[in-house]
DSSP file (Angstrom, degrees, kcal/mol; ACC not computed):
  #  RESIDUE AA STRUCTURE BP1 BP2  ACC     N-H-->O    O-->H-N    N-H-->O    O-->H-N    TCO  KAPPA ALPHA  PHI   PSI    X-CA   Y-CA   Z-CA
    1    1 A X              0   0    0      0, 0.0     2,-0.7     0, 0.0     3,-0.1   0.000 360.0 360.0 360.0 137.1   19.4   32.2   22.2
    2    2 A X    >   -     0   0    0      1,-0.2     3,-1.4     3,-0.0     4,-0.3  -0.847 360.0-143.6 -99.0 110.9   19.1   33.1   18.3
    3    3 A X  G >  S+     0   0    0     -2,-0.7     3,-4.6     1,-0.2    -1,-0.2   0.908  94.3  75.0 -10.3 -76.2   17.0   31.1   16.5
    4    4 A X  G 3  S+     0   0    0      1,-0.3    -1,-0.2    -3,-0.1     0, 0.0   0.736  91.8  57.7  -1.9 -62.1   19.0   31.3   13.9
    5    5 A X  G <  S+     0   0    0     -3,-1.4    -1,-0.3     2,-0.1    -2,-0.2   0.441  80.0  98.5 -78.5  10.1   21.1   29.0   15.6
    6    6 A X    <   -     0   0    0     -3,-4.6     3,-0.1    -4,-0.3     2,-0.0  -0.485  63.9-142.6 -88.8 149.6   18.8   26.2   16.1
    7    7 A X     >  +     0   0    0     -2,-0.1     4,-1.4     1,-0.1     3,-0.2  -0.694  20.7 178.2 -95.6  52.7   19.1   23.3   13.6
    8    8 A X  H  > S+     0   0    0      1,-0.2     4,-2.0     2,-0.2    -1,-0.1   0.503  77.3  54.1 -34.7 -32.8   15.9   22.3   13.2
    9    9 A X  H  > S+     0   0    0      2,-0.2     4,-3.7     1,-0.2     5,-0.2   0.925 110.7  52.9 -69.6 -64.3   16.4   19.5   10.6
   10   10 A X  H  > S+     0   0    0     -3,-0.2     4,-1.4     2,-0.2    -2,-0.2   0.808 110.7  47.3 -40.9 -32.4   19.0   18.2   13.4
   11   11 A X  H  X S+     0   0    0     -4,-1.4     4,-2.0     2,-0.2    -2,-0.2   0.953 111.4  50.1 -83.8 -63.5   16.1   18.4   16.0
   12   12 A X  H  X S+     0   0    0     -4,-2.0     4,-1.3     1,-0.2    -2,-0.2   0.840 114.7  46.7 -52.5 -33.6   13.6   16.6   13.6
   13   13 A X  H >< S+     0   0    0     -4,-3.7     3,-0.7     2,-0.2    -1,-0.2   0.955 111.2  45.2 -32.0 -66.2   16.0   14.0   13.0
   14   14 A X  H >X S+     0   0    0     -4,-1.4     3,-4.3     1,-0.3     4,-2.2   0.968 114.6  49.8 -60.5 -71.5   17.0   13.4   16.4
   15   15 A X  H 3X S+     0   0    0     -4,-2.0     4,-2.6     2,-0.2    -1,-0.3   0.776 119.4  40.3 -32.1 -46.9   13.1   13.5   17.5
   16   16 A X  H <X S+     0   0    0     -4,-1.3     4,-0.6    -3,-0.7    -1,-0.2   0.371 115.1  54.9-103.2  -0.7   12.3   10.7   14.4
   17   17 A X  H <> S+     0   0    0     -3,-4.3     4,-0.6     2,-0.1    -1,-0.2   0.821 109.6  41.1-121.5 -56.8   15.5    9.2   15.3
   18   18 A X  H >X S+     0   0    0     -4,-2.2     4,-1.4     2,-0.2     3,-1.2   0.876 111.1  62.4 -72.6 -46.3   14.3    8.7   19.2
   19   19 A X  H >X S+     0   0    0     -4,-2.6     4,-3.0     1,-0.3     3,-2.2   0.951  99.7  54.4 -43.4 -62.5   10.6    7.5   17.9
   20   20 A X  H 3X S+     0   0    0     -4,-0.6     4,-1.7     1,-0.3    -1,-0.3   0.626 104.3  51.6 -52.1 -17.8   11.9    4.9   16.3
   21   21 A X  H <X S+     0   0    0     -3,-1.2     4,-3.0    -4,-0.6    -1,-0.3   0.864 111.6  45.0 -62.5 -33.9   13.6    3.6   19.3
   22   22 A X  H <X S+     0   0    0     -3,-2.2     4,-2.1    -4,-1.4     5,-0.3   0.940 115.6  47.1 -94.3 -53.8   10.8    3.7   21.4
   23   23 A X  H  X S+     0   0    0     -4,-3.0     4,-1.0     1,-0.2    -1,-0.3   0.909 108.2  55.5 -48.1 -38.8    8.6    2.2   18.8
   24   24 A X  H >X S+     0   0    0     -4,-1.7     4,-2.3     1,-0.2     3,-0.6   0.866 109.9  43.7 -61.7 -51.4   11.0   -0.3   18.1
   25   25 A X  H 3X S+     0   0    0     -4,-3.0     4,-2.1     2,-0.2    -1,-0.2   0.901 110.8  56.9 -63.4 -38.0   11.3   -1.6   22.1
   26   26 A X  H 3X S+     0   0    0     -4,-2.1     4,-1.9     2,-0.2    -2,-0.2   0.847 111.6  41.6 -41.7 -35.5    7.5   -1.4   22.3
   27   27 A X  H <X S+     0   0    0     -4,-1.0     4,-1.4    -3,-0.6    -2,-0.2   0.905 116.7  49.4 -81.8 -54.0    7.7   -3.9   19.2
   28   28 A X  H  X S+     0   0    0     -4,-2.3     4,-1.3     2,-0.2    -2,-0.2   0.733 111.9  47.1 -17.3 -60.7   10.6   -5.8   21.0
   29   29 A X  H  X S+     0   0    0     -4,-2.1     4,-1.7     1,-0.2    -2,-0.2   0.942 112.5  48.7 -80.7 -45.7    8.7   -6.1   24.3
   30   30 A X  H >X S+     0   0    0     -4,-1.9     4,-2.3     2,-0.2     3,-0.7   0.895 110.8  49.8 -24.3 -67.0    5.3   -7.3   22.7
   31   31 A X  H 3X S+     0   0    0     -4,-1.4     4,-1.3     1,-0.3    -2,-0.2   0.875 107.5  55.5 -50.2 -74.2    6.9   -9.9   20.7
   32   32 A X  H 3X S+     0   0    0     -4,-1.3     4,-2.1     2,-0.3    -1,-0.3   0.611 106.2  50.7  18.3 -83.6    8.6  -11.0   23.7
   33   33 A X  H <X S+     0   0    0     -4,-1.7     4,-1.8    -3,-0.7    -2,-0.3   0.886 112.0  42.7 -40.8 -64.5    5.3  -11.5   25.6
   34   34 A X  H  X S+     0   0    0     -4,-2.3     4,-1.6     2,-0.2    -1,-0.3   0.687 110.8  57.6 -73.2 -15.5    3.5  -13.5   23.3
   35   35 A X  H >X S+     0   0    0     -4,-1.3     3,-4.0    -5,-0.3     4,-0.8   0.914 116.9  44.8 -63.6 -76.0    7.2  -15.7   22.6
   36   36 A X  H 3X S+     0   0    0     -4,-2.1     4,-1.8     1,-0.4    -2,-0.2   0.507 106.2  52.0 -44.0 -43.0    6.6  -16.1   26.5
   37   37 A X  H 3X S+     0   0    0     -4,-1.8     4,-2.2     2,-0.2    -1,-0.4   0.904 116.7  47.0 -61.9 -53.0    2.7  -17.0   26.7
   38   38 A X  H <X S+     0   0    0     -3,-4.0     4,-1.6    -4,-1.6    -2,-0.2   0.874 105.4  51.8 -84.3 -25.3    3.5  -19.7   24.2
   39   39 A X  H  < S+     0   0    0     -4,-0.8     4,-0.5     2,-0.2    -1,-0.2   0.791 111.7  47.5 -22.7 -65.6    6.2  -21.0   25.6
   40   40 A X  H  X S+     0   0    0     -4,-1.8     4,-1.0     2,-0.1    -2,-0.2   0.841 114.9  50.9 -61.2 -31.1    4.2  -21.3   29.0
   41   41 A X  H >< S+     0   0    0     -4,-2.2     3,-1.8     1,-0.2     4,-0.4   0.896 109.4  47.5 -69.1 -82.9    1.2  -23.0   26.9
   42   42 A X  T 3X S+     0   0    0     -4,-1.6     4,-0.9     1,-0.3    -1,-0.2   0.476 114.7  44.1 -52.7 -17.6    3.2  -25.4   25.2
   43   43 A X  T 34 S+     0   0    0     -4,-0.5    -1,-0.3     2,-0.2     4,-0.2   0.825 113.1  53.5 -99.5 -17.6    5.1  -26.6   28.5
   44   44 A X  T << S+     0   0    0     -3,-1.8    -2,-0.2    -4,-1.0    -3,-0.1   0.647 113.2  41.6 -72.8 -30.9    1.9  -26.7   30.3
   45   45 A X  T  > S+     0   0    0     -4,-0.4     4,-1.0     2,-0.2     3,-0.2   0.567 114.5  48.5 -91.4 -20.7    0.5  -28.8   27.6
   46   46 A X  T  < S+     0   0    0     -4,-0.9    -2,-0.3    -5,-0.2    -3,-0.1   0.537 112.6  58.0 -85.3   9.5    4.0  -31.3   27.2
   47   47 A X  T  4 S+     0   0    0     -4,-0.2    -1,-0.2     1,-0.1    -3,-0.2   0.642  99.6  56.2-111.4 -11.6    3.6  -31.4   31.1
   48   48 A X  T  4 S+     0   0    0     -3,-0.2    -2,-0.2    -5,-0.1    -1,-0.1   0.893  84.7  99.9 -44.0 -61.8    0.2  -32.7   30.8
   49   49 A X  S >< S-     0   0    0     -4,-1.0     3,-1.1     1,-0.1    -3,-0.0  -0.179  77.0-112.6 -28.8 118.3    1.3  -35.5   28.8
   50   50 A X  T 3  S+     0   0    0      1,-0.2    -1,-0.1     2,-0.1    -2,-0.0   0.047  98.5  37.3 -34.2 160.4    1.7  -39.3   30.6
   51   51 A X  T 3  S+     0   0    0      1,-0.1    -1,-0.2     3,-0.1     4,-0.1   0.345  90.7  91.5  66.2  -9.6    5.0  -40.6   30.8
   52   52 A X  S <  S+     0   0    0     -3,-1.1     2,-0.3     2,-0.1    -1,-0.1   0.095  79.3  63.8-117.3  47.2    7.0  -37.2   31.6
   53   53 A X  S    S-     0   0    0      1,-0.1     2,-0.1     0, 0.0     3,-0.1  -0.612 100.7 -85.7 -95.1 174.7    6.9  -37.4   35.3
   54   54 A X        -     0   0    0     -2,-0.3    -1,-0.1     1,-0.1    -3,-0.1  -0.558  64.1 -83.4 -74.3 149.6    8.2  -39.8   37.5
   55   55 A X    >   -     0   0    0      1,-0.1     3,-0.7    -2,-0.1     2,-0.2  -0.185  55.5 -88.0 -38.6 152.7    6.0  -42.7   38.0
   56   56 A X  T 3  S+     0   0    0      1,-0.2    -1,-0.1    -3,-0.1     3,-0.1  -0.506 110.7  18.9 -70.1 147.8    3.3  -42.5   40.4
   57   57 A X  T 3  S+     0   0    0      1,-0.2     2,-0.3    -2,-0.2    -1,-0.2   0.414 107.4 103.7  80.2   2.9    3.5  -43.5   44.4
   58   58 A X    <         0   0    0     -3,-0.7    -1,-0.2     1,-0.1    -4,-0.1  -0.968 360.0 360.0-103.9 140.3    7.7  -42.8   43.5
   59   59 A X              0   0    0     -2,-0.3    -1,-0.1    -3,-0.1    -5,-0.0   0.432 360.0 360.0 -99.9 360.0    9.0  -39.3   44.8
């Protein structure tokens, strides 16, 4: 294999091209998480709240 024939610029692309993916689903996934954590607080606090159950001693 020749050197020569390597595209390095193509390769540093590709490589700065792939980073960005992976940062970009790392960013994605975070985000994600924390959507999800507040989501769970906030129904966990409206499910706290009186009046959005069934009455009591009714199943």
């Amino acid at each position: 294999m020749d050197t020569a024939a390597i595209d390095w610029g193509a390769i540093a692309l590709g490589l700065c091209v792939a980073a960005g993916l992976v940062w970009a689903l790392v960013f994605f996934l975070r985000q994600n998480r924390q959507d999800l954590d507040s989501l769970e607080q906030t129904l966990r606090a409206d499910s706290d709240d009186t009046g959005d159950g069934p009455p009591a001693g009714q199943p």
